[in-house]
ZADOZA-908791 format. One record per residue (C-alpha): residue in three letters; residue number from 1; chain; x, y, z. Coordinates in steps of 0.1 Angstrom, whole numbers, plus 5000, padded with zeros to 4 digits. Example, Ala and Ser with C-alpha at 12.3 -4.5 7.8 and 13.67 -1.06 7.14 Angstrom:
<rs>
+--------+-----+--------+------+------+------+
! residu ! num ! chaine !    x !    y !    z !
+--------+-----+--------+------+------+------+
!    ALA !   1 !      A ! 5123 ! 4955 ! 5078 !
!    SER !   2 !      A ! 5137 ! 4989 ! 5071 !
+--------+-----+--------+------+------+------+
</rs>
This chain:
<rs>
+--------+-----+--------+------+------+------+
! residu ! num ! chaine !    x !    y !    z !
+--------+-----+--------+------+------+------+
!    UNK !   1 !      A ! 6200 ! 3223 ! 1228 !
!    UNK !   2 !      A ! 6204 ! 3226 ! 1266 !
!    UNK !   3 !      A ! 6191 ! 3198 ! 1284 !
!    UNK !   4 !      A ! 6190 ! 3217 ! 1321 !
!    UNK !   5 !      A ! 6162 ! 3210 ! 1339 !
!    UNK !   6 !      A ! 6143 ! 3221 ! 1372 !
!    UNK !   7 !      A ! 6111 ! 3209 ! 1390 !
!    UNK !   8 !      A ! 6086 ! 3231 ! 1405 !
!    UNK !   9 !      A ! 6051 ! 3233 ! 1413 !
!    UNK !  10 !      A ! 6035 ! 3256 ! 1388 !
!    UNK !  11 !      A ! 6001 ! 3277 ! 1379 !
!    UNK !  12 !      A ! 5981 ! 3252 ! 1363 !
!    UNK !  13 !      A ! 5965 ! 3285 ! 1346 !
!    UNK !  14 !      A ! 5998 ! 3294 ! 1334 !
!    UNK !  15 !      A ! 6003 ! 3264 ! 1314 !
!    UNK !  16 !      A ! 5997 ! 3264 ! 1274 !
!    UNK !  17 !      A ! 5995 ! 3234 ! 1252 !
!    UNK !  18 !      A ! 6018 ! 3225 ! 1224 !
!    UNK !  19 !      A ! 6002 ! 3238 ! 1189 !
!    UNK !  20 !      A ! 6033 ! 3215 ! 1175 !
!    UNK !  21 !      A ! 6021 ! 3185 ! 1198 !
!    UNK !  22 !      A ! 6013 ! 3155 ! 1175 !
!    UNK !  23 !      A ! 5983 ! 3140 ! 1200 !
!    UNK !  24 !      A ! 5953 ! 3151 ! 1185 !
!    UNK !  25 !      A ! 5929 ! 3124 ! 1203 !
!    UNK !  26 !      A ! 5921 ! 3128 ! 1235 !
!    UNK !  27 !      A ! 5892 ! 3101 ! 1244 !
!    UNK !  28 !      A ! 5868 ! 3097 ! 1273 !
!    UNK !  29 !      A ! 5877 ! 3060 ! 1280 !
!    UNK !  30 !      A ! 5911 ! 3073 ! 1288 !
!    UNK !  31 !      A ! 5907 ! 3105 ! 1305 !
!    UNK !  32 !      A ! 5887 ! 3090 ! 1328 !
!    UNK !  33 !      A ! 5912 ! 3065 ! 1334 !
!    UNK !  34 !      A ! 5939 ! 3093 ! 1339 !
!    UNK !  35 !      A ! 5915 ! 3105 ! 1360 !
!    UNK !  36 !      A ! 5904 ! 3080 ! 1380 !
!    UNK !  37 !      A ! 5939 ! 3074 ! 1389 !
!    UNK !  38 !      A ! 5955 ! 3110 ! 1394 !
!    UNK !  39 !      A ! 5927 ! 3113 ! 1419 !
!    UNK !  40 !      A ! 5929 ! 3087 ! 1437 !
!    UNK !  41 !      A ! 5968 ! 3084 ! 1439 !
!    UNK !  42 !      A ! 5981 ! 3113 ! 1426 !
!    UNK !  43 !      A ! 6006 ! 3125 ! 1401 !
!    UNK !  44 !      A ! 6030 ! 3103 ! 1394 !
!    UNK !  45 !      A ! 6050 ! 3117 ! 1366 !
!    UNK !  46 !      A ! 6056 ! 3155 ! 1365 !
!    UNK !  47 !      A ! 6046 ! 3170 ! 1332 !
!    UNK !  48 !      A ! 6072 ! 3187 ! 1315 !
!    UNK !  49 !      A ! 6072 ! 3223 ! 1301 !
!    UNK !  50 !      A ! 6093 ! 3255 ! 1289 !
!    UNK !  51 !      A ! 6087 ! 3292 ! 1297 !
!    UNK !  52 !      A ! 6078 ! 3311 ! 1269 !
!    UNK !  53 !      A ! 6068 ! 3346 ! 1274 !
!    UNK !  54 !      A ! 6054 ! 3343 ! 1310 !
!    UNK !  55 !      A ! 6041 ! 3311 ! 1299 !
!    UNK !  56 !      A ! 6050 ! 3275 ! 1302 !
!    UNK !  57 !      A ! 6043 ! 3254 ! 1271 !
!    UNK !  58 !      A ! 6039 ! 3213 ! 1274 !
!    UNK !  59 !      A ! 6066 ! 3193 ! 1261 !
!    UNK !  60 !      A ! 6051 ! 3161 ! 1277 !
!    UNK !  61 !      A ! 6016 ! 3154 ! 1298 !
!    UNK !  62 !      A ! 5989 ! 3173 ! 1280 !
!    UNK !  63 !      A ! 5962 ! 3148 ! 1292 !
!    UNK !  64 !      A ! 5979 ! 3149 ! 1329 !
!    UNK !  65 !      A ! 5972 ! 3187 ! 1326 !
!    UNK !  66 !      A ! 5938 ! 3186 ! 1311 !
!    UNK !  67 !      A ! 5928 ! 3161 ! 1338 !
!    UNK !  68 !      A ! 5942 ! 3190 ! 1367 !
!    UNK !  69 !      A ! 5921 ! 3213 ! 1354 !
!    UNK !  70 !      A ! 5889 ! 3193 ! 1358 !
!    UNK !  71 !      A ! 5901 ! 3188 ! 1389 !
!    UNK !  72 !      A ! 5904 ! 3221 ! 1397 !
!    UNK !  73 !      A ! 5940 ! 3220 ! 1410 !
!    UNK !  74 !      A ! 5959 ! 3250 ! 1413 !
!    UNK !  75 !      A ! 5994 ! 3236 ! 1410 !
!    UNK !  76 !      A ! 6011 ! 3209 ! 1388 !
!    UNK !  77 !      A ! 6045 ! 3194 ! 1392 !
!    UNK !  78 !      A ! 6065 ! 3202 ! 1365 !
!    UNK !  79 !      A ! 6101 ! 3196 ! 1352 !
!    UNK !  80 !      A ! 6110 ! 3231 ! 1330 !
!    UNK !  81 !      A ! 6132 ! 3226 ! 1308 !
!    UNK !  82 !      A ! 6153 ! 3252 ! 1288 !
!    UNK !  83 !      A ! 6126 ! 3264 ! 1256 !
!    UNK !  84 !      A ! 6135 ! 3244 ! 1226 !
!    UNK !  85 !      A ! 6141 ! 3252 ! 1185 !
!    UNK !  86 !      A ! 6105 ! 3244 ! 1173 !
!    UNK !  87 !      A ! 6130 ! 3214 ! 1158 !
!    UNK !  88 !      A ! 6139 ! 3203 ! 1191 !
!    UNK !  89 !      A ! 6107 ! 3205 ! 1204 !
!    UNK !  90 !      A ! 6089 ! 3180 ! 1179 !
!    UNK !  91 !      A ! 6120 ! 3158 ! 1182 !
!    UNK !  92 !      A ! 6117 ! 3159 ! 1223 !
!    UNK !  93 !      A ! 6077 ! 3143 ! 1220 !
!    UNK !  94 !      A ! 6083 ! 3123 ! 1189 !
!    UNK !  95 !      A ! 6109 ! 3105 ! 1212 !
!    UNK !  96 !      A ! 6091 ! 3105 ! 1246 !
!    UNK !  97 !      A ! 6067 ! 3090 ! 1235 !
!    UNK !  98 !      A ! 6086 ! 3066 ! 1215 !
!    UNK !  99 !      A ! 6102 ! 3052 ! 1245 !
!    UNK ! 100 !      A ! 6070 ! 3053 ! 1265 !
!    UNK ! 101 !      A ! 6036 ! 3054 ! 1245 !
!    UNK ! 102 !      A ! 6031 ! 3049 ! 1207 !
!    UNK ! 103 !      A ! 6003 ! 3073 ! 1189 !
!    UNK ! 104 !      A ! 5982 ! 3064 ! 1163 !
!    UNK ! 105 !      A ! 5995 ! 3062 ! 1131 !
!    UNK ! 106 !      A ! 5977 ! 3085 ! 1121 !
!    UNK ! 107 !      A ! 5986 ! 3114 ! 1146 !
!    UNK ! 108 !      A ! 6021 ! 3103 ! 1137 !
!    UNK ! 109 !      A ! 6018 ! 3110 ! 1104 !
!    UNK ! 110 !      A ! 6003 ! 3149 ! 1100 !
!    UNK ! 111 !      A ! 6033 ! 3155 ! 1120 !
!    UNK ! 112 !      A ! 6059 ! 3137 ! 1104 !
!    UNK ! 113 !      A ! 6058 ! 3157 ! 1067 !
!    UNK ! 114 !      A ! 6067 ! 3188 ! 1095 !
!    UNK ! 115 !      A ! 6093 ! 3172 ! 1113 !
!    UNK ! 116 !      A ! 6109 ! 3162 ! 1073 !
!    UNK ! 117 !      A ! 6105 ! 3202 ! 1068 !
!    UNK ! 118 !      A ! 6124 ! 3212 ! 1097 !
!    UNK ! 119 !      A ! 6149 ! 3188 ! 1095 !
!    UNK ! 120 !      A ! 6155 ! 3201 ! 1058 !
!    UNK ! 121 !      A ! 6160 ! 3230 ! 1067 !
!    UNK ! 122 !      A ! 6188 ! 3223 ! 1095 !
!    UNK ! 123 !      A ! 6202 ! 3202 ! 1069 !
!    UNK ! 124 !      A ! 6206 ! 3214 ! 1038 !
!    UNK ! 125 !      A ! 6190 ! 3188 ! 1020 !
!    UNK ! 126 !      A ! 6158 ! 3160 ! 1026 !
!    UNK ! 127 !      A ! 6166 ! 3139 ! 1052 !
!    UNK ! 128 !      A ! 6166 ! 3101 ! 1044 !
!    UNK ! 129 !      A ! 6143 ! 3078 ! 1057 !
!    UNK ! 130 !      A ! 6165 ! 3063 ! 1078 !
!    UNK ! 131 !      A ! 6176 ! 3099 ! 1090 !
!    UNK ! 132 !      A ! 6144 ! 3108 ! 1095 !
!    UNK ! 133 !      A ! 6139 ! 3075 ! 1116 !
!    UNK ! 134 !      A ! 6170 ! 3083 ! 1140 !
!    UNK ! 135 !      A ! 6155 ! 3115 ! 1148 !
!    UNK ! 136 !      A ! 6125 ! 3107 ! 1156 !
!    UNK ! 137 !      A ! 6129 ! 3074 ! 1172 !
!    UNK ! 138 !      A ! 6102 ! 3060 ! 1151 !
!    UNK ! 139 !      A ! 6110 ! 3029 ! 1130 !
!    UNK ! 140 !      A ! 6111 ! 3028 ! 1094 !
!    UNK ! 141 !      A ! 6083 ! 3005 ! 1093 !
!    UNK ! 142 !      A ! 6062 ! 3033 ! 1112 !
!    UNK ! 143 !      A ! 6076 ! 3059 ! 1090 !
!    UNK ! 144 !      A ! 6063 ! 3042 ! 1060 !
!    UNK ! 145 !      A ! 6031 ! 3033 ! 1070 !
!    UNK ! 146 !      A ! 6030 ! 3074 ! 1079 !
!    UNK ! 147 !      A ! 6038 ! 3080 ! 1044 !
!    UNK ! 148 !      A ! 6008 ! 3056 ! 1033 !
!    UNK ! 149 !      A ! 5982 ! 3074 ! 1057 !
!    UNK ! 150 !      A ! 5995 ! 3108 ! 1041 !
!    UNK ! 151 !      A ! 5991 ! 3099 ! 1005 !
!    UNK ! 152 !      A ! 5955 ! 3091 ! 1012 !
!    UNK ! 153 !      A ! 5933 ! 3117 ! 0998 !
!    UNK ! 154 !      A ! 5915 ! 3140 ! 1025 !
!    UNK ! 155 !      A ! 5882 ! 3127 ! 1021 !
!    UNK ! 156 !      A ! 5898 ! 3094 ! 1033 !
!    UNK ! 157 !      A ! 5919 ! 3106 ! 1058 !
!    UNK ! 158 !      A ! 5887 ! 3126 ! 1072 !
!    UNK ! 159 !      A ! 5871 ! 3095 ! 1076 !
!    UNK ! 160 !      A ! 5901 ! 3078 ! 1099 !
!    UNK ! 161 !      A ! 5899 ! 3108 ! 1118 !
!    UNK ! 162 !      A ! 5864 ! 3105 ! 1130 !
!    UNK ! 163 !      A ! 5867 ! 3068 ! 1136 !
!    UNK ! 164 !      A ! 5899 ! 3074 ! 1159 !
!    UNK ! 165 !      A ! 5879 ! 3099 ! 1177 !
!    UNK ! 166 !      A ! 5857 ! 3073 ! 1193 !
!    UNK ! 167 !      A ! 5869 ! 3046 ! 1219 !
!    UNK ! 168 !      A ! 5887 ! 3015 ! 1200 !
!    UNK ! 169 !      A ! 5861 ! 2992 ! 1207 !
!    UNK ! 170 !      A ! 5835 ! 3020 ! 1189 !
!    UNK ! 171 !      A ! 5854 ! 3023 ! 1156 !
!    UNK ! 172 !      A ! 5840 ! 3011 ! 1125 !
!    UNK ! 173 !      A ! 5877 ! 3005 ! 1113 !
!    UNK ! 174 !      A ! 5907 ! 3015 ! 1117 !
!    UNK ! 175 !      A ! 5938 ! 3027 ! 1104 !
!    UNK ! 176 !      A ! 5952 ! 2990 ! 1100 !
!    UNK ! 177 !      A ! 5923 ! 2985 ! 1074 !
!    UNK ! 178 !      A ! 5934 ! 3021 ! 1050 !
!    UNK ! 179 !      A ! 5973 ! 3003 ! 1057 !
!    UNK ! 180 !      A ! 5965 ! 2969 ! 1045 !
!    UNK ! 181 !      A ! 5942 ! 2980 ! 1018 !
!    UNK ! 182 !      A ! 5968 ! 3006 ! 1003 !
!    UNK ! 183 !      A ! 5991 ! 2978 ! 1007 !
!    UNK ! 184 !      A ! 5967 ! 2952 ! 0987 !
!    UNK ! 185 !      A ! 5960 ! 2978 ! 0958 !
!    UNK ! 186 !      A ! 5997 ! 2993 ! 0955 !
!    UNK ! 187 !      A ! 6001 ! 2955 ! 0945 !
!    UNK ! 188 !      A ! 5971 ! 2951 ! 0921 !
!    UNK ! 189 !      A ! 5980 ! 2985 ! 0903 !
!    UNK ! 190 !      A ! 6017 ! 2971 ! 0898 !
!    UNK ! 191 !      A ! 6002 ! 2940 ! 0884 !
!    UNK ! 192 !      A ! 5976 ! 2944 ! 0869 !
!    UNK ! 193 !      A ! 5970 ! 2982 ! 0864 !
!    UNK ! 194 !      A ! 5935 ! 2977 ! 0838 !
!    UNK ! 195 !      A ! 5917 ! 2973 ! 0870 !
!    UNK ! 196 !      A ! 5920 ! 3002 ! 0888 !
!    UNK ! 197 !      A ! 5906 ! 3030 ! 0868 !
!    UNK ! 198 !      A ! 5891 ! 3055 ! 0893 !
!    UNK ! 199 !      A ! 5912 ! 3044 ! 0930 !
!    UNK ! 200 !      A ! 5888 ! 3060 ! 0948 !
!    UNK ! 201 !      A ! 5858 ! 3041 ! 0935 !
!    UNK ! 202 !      A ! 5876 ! 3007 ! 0945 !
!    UNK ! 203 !      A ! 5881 ! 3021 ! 0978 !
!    UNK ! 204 !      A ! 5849 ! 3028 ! 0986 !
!    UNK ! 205 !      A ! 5836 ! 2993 ! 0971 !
!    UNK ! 206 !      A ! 5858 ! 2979 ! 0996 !
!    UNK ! 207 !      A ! 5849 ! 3005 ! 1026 !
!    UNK ! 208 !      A ! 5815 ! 2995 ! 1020 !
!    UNK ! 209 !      A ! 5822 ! 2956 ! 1019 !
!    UNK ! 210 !      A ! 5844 ! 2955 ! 1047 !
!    UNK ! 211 !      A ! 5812 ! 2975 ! 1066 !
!    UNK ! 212 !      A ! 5791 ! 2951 ! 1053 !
!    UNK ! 213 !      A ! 5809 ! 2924 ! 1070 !
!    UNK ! 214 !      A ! 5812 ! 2911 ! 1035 !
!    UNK ! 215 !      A ! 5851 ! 2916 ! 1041 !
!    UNK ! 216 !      A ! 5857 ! 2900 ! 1079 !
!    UNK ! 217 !      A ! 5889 ! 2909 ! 1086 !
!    UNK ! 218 !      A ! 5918 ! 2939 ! 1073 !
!    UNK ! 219 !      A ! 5943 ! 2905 ! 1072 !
!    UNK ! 220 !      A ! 5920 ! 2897 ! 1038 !
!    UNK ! 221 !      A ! 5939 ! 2924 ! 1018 !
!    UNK ! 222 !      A ! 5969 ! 2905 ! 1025 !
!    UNK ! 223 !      A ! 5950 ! 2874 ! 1005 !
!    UNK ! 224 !      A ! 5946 ! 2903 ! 0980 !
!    UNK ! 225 !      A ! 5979 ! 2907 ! 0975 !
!    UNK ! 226 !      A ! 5988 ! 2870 ! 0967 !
!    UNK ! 227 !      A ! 5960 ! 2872 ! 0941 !
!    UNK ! 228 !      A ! 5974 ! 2902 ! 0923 !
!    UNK ! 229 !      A ! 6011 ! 2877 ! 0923 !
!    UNK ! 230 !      A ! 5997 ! 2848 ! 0916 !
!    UNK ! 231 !      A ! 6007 ! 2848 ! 0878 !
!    UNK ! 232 !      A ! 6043 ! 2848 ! 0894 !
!    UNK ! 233 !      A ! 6041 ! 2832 ! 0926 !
!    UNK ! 234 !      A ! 6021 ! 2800 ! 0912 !
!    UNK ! 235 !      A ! 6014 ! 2804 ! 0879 !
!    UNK ! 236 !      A ! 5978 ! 2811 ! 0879 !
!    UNK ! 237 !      A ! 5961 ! 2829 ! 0846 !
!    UNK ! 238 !      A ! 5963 ! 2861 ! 0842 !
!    UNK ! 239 !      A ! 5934 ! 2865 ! 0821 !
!    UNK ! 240 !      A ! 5911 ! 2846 ! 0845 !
!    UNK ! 241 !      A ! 5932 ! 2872 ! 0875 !
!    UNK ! 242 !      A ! 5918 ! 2906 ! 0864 !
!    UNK ! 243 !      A ! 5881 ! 2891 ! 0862 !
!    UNK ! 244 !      A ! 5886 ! 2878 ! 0897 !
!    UNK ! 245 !      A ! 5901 ! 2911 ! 0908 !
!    UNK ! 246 !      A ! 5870 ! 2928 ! 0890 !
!    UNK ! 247 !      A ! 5843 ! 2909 ! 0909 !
!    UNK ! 248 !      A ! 5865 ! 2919 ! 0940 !
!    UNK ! 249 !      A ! 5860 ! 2953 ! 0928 !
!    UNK ! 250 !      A ! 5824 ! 2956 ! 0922 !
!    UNK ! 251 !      A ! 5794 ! 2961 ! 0947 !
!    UNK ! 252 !      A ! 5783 ! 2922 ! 0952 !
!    UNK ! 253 !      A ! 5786 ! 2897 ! 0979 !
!    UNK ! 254 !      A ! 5819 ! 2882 ! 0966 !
!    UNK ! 255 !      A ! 5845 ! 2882 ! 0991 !
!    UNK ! 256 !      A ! 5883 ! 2886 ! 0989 !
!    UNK ! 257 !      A ! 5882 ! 2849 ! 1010 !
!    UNK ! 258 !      A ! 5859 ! 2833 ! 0991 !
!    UNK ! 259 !      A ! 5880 ! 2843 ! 0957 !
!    UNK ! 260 !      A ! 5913 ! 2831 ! 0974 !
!    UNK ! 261 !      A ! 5900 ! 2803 ! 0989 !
!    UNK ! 262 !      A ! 5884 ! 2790 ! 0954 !
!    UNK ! 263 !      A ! 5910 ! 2800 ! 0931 !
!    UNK ! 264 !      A ! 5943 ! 2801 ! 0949 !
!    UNK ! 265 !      A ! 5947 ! 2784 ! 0980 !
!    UNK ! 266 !      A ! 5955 ! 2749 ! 0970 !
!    UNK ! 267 !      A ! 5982 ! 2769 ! 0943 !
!    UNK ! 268 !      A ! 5994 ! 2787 ! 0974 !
!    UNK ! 269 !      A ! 5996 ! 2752 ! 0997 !
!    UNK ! 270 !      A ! 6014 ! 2732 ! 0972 !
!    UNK ! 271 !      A ! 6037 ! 2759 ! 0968 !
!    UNK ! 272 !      A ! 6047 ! 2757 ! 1001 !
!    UNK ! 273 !      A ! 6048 ! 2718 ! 0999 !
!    UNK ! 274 !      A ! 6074 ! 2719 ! 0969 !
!    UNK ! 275 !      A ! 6091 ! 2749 ! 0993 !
!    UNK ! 276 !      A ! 6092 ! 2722 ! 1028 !
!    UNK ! 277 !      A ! 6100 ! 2694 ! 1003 !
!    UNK ! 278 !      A ! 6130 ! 2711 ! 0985 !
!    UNK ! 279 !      A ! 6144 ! 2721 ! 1020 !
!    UNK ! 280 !      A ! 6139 ! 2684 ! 1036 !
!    UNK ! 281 !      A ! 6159 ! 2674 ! 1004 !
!    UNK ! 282 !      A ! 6188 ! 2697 ! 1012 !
!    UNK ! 283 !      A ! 6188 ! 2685 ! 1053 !
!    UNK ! 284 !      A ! 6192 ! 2650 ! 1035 !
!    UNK ! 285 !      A ! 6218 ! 2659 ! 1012 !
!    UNK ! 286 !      A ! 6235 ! 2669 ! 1047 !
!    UNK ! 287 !      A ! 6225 ! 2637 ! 1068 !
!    UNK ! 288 !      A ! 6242 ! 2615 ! 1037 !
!    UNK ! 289 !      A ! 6276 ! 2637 ! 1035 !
!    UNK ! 290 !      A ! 6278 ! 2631 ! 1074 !
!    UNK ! 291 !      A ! 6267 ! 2593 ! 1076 !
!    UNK ! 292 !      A ! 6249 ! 2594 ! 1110 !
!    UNK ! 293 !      A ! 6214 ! 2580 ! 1112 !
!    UNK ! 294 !      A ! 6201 ! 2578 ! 1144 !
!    UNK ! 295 !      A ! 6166 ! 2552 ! 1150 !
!    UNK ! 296 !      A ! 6144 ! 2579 ! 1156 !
!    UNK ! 297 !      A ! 6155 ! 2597 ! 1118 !
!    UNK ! 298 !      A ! 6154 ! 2560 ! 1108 !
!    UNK ! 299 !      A ! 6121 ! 2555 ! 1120 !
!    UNK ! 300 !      A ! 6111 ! 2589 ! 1109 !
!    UNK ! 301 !      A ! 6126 ! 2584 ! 1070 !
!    UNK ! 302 !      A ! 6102 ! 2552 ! 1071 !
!    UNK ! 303 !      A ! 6071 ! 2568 ! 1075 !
!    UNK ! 304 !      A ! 6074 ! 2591 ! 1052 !
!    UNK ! 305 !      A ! 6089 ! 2565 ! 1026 !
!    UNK ! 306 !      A ! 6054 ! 2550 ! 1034 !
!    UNK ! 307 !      A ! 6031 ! 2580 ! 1024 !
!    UNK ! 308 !      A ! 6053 ! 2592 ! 0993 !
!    UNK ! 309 !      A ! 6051 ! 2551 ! 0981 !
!    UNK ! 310 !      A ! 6014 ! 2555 ! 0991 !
!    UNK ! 311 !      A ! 6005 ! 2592 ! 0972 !
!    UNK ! 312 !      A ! 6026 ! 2583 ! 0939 !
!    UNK ! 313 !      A ! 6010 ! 2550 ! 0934 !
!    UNK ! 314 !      A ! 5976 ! 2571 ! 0931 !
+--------+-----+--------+------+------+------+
</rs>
């Protein structure tokens, strides 16, 4: 693709939007914002565009356009560039905006299965994720939490959607909560499948929990996750598990908190205790090979002498 470019000041009524442009939310808070500021200070990025037909469609700056129109200016500076493959021209706002401005998730991701398309096509073959990340400019990470939003069924995706239509501090949740709760159950149905019979039922046990306030935070799925482990992380039964995870599961007042913080906390802190403690034995392993003890280690060593003397002769 040619990369020549020219800036003009153009017909703001010749000017089309991008059907392939992933941005799907525009809201108020931050159009007015745009606004605000393009009035009072003007322009300062030109928008960028290609000539199609008589036209000139957005690459980059949809909302700068849509706020000159309410403004009812005639002219918008523009850089035109040469008109892209409809490859190209994903690729061109996938990595603008990568540089610049991250999208939602979400907006991300009903473009992304598109972008794997056209890429396939170019290539002969489906691009790999890492492929697919170069590309794009996205990281993997983002790319898989795409992949997560996609395999949500519509009615759930629907949902999202009209939550990320409101301003952030209106949404009822967001798409970190659908992320971390996939996450939680893809770990659940690897362990202990028996519990999930009908997905979408759990999910909207949880939906209605986490509106409920009965669920606090989205970080609780993680907690989740170490339940549905526990039988390998700590040990814990896995018989006694799957009637936690049910109780998790079913409409009641029980929390994923209150389960962890009953059940599987203290597992999880010794854990971490044998973890520290193993690693403190190996940095002393070092300190004898080299021979060097300072008076502060000294000092140190001593106290905790002290409290191990004190906590074995329990």
């Amino acid at each position: 693709m040619s990369y020549k470019a020219d800036l003009q000041n153009i017909p703001v009524s010749l000017i089309e939007r991008n059907p392939e442009n992933p941005r799907i939310f525009f809201r108020q808070e931050e159009m007015e914002q745009l606004y605000v500021s393009i009035k009072t200070k003007g322009l300062l990025v030109p928008i960028s565009v290609y000539e199609d037909s008589g036209k000139y469609v957005i690459i980059d700056g949809e909302r700068r356009w849509r706020t000159f129109l309410k403004l009812n200016y005639d002219t918008i500076p523009a850089i035109i560039q040469d008109k892209p493959s409809p490859l190209d021209n994903l690729l061109l706002m996938f990595n603008i905006h990568g540089l610049r401005e991250q999208w939602d998730i979400y907006t991300i991701a009903m473009k992304i299965e598109r972008v794997v398309l056209l890429l396939s096509d170019k290539l002969g073959y489906e691009p790999t994720e890492i492929q697919v990340s170069e590309e794009t400019g996205m990281t993997r990470g983002v790319i898989r939490r795409c992949k997560m939003i996609i395999a949500l069924p519509e009615r759930f995706k629907e949902m999202l959607r009209v939550e990320l239509e409101k301003p952030k501090k209106d949404q009822l949740y967001s798409e970190d909560f659908f992320l971390e709760m996939e996450s939680s159950l893809k770990s659940v149905k690897n362990n202990y499948p028996e519990t999930i019979q009908d997905i979408d039922i759990v999910r909207d046990v949880l939906i209605e929990k986490y509106l409920n306030k009965i669920i606090n935070n989205v970080v609780d799925f993680r907690k989740l996750t170490k339940i549905a482990t526990a039988w390998n992380n700590v040990g814990f039964s896995r018989d006694e598990t799957i009637k936690l995870i049910e109780l998790i599961f079913s409409k009641n007042e029980i929390s994923i908190a209150y389960v962890y913080a009953e059940h599987f906390e203290v597992l999880y802190g010794d854990r971490a205790v044998n973890n520290s403690a193993k690693n403190f034995l190996y940095k002393l392993d070092s300190v004898f090979e080299e021979g060097v003890l300072d008076e502060t280690l000294r000092s140190l060593l001593s106290e905790i002498k002290e409290k191990i003397d004190n906590l074995l002769n329990r």
